[in-house]
N, C-alpha and C positions, 0 to 999 in steps of 0.2 A: 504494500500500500504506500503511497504518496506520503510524504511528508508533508502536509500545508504550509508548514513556515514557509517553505520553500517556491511557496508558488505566489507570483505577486501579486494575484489579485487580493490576497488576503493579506499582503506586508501591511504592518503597522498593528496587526491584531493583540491582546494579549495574550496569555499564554492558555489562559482560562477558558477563553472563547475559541482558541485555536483546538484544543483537546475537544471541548463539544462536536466541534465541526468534524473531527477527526473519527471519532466515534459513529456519527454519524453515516462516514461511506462505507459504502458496501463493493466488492474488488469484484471485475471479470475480464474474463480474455478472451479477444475473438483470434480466431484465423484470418491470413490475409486476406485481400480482398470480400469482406464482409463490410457491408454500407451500416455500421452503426444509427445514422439518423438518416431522413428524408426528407427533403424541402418540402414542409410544406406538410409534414407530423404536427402534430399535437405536442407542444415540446414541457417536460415535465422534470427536465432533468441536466445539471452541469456534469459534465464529465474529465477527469484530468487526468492526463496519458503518465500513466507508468513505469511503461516500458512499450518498443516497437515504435510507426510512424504510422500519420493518416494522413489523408489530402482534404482537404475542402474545398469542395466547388457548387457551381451553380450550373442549370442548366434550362437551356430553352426547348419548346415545343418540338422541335427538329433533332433535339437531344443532342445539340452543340453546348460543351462543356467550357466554362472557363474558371480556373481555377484562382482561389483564392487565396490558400495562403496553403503549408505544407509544415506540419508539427510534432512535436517525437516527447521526447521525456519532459516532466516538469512545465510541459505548457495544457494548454485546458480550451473546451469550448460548449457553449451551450450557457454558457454564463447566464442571458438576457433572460434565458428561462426561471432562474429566480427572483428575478423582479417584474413579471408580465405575464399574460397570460396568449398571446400572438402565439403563431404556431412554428415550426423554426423557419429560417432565411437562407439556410442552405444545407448540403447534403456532406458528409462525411463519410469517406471508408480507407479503412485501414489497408497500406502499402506493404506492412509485414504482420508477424502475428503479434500482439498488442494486447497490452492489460493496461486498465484506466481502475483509478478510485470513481465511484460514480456517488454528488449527492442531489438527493429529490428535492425538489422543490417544498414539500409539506415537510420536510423534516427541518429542512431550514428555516423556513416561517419560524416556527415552532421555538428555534432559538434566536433568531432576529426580535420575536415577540418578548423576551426573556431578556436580549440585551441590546438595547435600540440602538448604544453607539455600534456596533457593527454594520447595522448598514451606513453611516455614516461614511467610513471606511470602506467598503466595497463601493459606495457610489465615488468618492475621489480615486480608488483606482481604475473605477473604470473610464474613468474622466478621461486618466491618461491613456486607456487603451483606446480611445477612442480618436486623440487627437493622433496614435499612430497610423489610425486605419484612414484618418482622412488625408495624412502624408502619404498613403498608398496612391490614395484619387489622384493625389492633386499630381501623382508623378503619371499614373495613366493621363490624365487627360494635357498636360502640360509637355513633357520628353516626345521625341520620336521614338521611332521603333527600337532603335540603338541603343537610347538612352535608357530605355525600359528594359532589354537584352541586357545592357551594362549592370542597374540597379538590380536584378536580381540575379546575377553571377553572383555580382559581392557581398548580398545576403546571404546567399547561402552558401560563400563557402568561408571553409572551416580551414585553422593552421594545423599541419599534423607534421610534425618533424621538418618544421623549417618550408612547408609546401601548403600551397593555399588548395585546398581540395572540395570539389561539392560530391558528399560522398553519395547523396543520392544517385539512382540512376535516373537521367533526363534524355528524352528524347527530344528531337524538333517540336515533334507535334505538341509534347508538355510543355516547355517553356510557351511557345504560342498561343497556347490556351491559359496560360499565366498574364500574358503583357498581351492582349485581344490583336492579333497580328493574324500574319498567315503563316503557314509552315514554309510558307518557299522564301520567303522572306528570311524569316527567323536561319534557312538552311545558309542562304547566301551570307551574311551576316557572320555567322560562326565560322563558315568556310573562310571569311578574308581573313579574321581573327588569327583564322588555325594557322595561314599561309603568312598572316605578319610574324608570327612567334610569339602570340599573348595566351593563347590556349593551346592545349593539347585534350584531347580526346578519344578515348578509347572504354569501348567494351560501355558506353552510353553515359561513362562518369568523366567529369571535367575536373583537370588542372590549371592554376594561371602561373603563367608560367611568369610574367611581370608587368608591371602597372599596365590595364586598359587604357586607352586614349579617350579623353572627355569627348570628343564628336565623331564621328565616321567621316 
């Protein structure tokens, strides 16, 4: 199970309030590719990854995907569902197999009624999680395609012995569906990257090999 200290939607909690909450989840593990939630459920429940990876995305009528955001240990989703009662805003499934602390919504009532400064707390950090997600917008609707290809290389990758690594594996068509582009796009793109000496790629997982160029 999760340690909540460790998760920051709850930072700044006591320690008092942090053991209720603790108590309170209940653990499961799915296998991969299992859709944990569904745009558009009935949503009743936060969930916070344990171990393993999920994706979040969205989808339209045509069941063209675009992804949202992509999340692994110590981070959480479903959040909104303790403070509302809307149904969820996008669909979730797991990339490998995966165990989450999961808590319900009526259980947390239950101790938010008991100790009111905690919602306090959970509504400031969701403040800030929110002014992240509008720094997500403002870079789709303001960057070119590049810019947006740039921003999330350097999010997700990670320093592993001196190498910047995105240890996920990405294909064309995933990034694309991350930064609303096209695949041939996103293909051409990587290809000049690979041919400048800024990436390598293999077997669907990226290296940078040294600093990206601010424009194309």
């Amino acid at each position: 199970m999760t340690d909540l200290s460790h998760i920051s939607l709850f930072e700044g909690l006591p320690d008092a309030e942090l053991a209720a909450l603790q108590d309170l989840c209940i653990t499961r593990t799915y296998p991969k590719n299992t859709v944990i939630i569904n745009e558009g459920d009935q949503a009743n429940a936060m969930f916070i990854c344990s171990s393993g990876k999920v994706k979040v995305y969205v989808s339209d009528e045509n069941g063209k995907e675009f992804v949202l955001n992509s999340m692994g240990p110590c981070e959480y989703f479903g959040e909104l569902s303790l403070l509302d009662d809307e149904s969820r805003s996008a669909s979730v499934i797991t990339t490998e197999k995966s165990t989450f602390s999961i808590l319900y919504k009526e259980d947390f009532s239950k101790v938010v009624l008991s100790n009111p400064d905690l919602a306090l707390v959970l509504l400031r950090n969701l403040a800030a999680r929110i002014r992240k997600l509008t720094d997500n917008v403002k870079t789709l609707a303001l960057q070119d395609v590049y810019g947006r290809i740039r921003k999330t290389l350097l999010d997700l990758a990670e320093e592993k012995n001196g190498d910047l690594i995105i240890e996920e594996k990405l294909t064309q068509q995933d990034i694309a569906n991350r930064i609303g582009s096209s695949r041939e796009m996103v293909a051409r793109i990587l290809k000049d990257l690979a041919t400048g000496g800024y990436i390598e790629i293999e077997r669907k997982q990226f290296r940078l090999l040294k600093k990206l160029p601010e424009s194309y």
